[in-house]
C-alpha positions as CSV (number, residue, x, y, z in Angstrom):
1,X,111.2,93.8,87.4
2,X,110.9,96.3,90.1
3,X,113.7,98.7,91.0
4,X,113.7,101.7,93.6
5,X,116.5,104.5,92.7
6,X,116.8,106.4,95.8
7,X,119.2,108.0,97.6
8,X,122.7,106.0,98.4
9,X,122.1,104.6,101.9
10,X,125.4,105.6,104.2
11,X,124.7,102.1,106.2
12,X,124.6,99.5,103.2
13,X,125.9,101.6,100.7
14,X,128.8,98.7,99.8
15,X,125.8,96.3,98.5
16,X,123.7,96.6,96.2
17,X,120.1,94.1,97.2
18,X,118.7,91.7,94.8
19,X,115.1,90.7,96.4
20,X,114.5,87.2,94.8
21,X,111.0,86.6,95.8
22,X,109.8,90.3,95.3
23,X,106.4,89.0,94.5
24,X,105.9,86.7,97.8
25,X,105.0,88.0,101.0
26,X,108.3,88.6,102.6
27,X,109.8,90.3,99.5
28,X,106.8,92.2,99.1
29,X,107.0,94.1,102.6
30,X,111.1,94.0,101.8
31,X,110.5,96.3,98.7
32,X,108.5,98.4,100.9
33,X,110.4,98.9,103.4
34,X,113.5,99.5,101.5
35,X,111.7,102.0,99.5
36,X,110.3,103.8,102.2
37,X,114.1,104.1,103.4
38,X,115.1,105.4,100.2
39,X,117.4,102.3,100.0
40,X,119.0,101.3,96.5
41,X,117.4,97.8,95.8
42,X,115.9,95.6,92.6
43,X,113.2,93.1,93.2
44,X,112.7,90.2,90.7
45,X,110.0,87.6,91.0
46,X,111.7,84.1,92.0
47,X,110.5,82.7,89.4
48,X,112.1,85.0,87.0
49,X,115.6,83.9,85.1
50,X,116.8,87.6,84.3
51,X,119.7,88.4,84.9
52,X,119.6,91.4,87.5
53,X,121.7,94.6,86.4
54,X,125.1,95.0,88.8
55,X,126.2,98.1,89.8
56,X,130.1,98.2,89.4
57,X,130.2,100.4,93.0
58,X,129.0,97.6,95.2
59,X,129.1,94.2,95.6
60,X,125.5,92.2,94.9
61,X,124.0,91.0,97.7
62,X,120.9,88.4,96.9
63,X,118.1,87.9,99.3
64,X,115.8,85.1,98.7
65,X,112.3,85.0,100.2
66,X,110.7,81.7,98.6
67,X,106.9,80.9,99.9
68,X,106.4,77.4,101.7
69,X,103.3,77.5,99.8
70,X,104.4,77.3,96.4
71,X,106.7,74.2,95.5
72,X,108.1,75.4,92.4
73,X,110.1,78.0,94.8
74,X,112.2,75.8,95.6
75,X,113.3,75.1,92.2
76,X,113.5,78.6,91.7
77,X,115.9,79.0,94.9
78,X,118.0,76.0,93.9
79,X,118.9,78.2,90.4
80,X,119.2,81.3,92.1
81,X,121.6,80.1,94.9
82,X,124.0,78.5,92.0
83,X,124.0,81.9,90.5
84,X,125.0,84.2,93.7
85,X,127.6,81.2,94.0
86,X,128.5,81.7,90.3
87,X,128.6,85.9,90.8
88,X,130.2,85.6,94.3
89,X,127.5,87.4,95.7
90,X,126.4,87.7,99.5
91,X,123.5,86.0,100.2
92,X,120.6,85.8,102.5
93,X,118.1,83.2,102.6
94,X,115.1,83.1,104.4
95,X,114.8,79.3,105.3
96,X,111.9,78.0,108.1
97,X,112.0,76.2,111.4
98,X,109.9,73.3,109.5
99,X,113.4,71.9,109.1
100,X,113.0,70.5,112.8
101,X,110.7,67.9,114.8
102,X,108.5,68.9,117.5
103,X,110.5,68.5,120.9
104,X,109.9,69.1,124.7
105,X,111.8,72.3,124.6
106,X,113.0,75.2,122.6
107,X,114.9,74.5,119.2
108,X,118.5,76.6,118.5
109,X,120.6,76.9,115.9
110,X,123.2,75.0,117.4
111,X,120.7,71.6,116.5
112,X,120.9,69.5,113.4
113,X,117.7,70.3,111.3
114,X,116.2,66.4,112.2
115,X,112.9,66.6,110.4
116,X,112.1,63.8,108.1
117,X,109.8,64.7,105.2
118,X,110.8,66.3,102.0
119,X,110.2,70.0,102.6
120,X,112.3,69.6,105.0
121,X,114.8,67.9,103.3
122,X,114.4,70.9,100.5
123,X,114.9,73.5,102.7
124,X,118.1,71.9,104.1
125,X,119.3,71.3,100.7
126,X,118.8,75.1,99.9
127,X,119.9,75.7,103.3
128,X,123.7,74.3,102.1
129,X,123.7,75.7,98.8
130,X,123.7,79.2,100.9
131,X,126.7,77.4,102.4
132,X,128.9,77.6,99.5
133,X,129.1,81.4,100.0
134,X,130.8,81.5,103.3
135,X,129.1,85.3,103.5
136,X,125.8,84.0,104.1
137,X,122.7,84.4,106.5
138,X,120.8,82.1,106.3
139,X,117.8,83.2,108.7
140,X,115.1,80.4,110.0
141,X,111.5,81.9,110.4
142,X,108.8,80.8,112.4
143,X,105.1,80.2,111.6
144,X,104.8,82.8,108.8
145,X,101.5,84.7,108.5
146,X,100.0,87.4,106.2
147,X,96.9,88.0,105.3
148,X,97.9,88.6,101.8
149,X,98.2,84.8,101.1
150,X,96.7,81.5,101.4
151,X,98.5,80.5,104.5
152,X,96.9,80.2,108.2
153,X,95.9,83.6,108.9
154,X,94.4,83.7,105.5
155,X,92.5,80.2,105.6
156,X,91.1,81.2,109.3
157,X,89.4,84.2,108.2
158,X,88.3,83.0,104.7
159,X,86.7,80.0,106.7
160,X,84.9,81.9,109.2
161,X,83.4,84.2,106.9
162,X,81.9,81.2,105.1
163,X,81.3,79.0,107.6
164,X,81.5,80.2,111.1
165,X,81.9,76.8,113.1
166,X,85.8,75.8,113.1
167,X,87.6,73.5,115.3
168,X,91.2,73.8,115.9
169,X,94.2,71.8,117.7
170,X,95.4,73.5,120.4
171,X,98.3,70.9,121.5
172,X,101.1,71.9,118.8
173,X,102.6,75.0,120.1
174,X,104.3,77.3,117.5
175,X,105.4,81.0,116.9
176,X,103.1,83.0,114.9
177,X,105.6,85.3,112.5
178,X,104.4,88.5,110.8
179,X,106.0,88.7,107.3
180,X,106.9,92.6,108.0
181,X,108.5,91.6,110.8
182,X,110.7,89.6,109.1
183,X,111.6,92.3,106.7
184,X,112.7,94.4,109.1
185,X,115.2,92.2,110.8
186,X,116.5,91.4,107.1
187,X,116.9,95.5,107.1
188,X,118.4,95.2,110.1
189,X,120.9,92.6,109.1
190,X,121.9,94.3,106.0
191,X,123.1,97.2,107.8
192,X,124.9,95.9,110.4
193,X,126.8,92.9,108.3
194,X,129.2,94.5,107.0
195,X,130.7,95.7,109.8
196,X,132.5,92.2,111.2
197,X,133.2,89.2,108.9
198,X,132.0,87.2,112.3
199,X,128.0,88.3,111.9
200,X,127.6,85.6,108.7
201,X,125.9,82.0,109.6
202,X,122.8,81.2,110.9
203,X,120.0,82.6,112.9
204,X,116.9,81.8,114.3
205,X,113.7,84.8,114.4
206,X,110.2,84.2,115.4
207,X,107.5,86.4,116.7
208,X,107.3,86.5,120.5
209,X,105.1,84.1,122.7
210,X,104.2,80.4,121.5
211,X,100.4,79.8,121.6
212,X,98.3,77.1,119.6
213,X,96.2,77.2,116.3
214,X,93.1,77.8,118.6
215,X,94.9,80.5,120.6
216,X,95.6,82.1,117.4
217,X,92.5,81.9,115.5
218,X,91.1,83.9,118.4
219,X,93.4,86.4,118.7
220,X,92.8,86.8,114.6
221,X,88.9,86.8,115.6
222,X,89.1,89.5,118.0
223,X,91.2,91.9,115.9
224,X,89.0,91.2,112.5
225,X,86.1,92.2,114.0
226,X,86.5,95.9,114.9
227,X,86.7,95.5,110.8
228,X,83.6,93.2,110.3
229,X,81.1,91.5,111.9
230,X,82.0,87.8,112.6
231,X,79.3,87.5,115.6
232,X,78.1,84.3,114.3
233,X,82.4,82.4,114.4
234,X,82.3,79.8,117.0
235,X,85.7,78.5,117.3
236,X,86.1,75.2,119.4
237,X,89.3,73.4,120.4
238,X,89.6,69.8,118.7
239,X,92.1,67.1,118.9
240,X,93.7,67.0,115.1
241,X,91.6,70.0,114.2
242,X,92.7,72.9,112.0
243,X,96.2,73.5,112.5
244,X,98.6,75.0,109.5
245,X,99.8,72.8,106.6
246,X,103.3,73.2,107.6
247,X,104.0,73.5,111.1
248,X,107.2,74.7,112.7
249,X,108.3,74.4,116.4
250,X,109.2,76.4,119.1
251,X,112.9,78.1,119.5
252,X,115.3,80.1,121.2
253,X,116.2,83.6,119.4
254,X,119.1,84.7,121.6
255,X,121.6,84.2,119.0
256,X,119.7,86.9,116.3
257,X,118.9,89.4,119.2
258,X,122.6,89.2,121.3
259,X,124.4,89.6,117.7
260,X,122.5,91.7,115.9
261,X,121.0,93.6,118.9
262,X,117.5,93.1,117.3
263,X,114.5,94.0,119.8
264,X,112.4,91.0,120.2
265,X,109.1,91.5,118.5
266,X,105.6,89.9,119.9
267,X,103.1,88.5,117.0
268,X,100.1,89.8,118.6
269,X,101.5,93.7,117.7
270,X,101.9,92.4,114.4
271,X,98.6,91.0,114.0
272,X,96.8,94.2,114.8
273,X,99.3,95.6,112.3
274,X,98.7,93.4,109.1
275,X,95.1,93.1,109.6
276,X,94.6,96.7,109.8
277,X,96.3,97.2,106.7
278,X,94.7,94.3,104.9
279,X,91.2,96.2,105.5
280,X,92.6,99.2,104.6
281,X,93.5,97.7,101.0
282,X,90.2,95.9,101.3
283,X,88.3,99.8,101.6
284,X,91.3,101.6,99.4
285,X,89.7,98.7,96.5
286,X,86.2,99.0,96.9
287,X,86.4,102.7,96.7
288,X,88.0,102.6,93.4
């Protein structure tokens, strides 16, 4: 269990944050942040069953950040949700876009999640569990990246170092979403929702600007290699080439930034971001 005792924030000091999922990528750069702000929080890995310690001066507030890549999160969520219900704790629950089809235009929050396979059917699930608690957020995330983890940022450059020939789909549009992004709307959130009992519900974030797998595998190409040389990647465009495992659509974020007054954030600042970091951990390692 991890646990940051810092000063008492004046903005949030009426909760007290659980991070449920400290050990996945959102929760990870959650912990961080809110240690870097010297707020009070206690991280416990989803998987975990502990109990978390309450303070008696504020109310528990649990935030979930389950992976997409790991199924037995959603297990985890499912018995982590019935407690917050069982505590009457807040709760925020980072859920994904992957709960909708592919359409012609932008998705919103005011649309029925229509997506017909079973993560989908999962995350809507988990999504009315949150529900019960009618203080929720329940927060919708684009196409998660970090290059931390096995997902699509992670595969691209693990494949091009390996084998520098990779052909990608570039007709499925989608948002790329930095994870630390994320973590800092949650922040965001947290201080502000306590302040009107009309800010709980749903919302929509994704990074700015929709571009395909092949427009993104570039964009990764081009920052990795002021780190190393990947001369010899050739990436070509491909129908049903290399896209992520789980893809979400497109949408509209106008409901997150008007209520929460949230500045919109574009992916490509966040890629420069994460991958200079990841090298930095890459050099801080080999140095040890």
């Amino acid at each position: 269990m991890f646990q940051n005792a810092g000063i008492k924030p004046l903005g949030i000091s009426s909760f007290h944050s659980h991070i449920i999922g400290a050990d996945r990528p959102v929760g990870k750069h959650l912990t961080r942040l809110l240690a870097e702000q010297n707020l009070i929080y206690r991280g416990v890995s989803i998987e975990s069953t502990e109990r978390p310690h309450l303070q008696s001066s504020a109310r528990p507030v649990y935030i979930l950040t389950p992976s997409l890549l790991n199924p037995r999160d959603i297990e985890a969520s499912r018995f982590w949700l019935q407690r917050a219900k069982d505590e009457d704790a807040l709760v925020i629950f980072v859920s994904t876009l992957a709960v909708y089809k592919a359409r012609s235009g932008e998705t919103n929050e005011t649309i029925t999640p229509d997506q017909d396979n079973e993560l989908a059917h999962c995350f809507t699930e988990l999504e009315a569990l949150a529900q019960q608690n009618p203080q929720h957020i329940i927060l919708r995330v684009g196409q998660l990246f970090s290059l931390e983890s096995e997902d699509f940022a992670g595969k691209v450059l693990n494949h091009i170092r390996t084998t520098p020939d990779l052909a990608l789909d570039m007709q499925k549009l989608f948002q790329p979403t930095p994870v630390d992004d994320v973590a800092s709307v949650i922040v965001a959130i947290l201080r502000q929702v306590n302040c009107s009992d009309n800010l709980w519900g749903t919302y929509h974030f994704t990074g700015v600007e929709a571009t395909s797998s092949y427009g993104f595998a570039e964009a990764l190409l081009s920052e990795a290699s002021q780190y190393e040389d990947l001369s010899s990647a050739c990436l070509t465009t491909q129908e049903g080439g290399m896209m992520p495992d789980v893809w979400t659509p497109v949408s509209d974020q106008t409901h997150l930034f008007y209520t929460f007054g949230i500045k919109k954030k574009p992916w490509r600042q966040g890629l420069a971001r994460l991958i200079k970091s990841y090298y930095r951990a890459d050099k801080t390692e080999a140095e040890a």
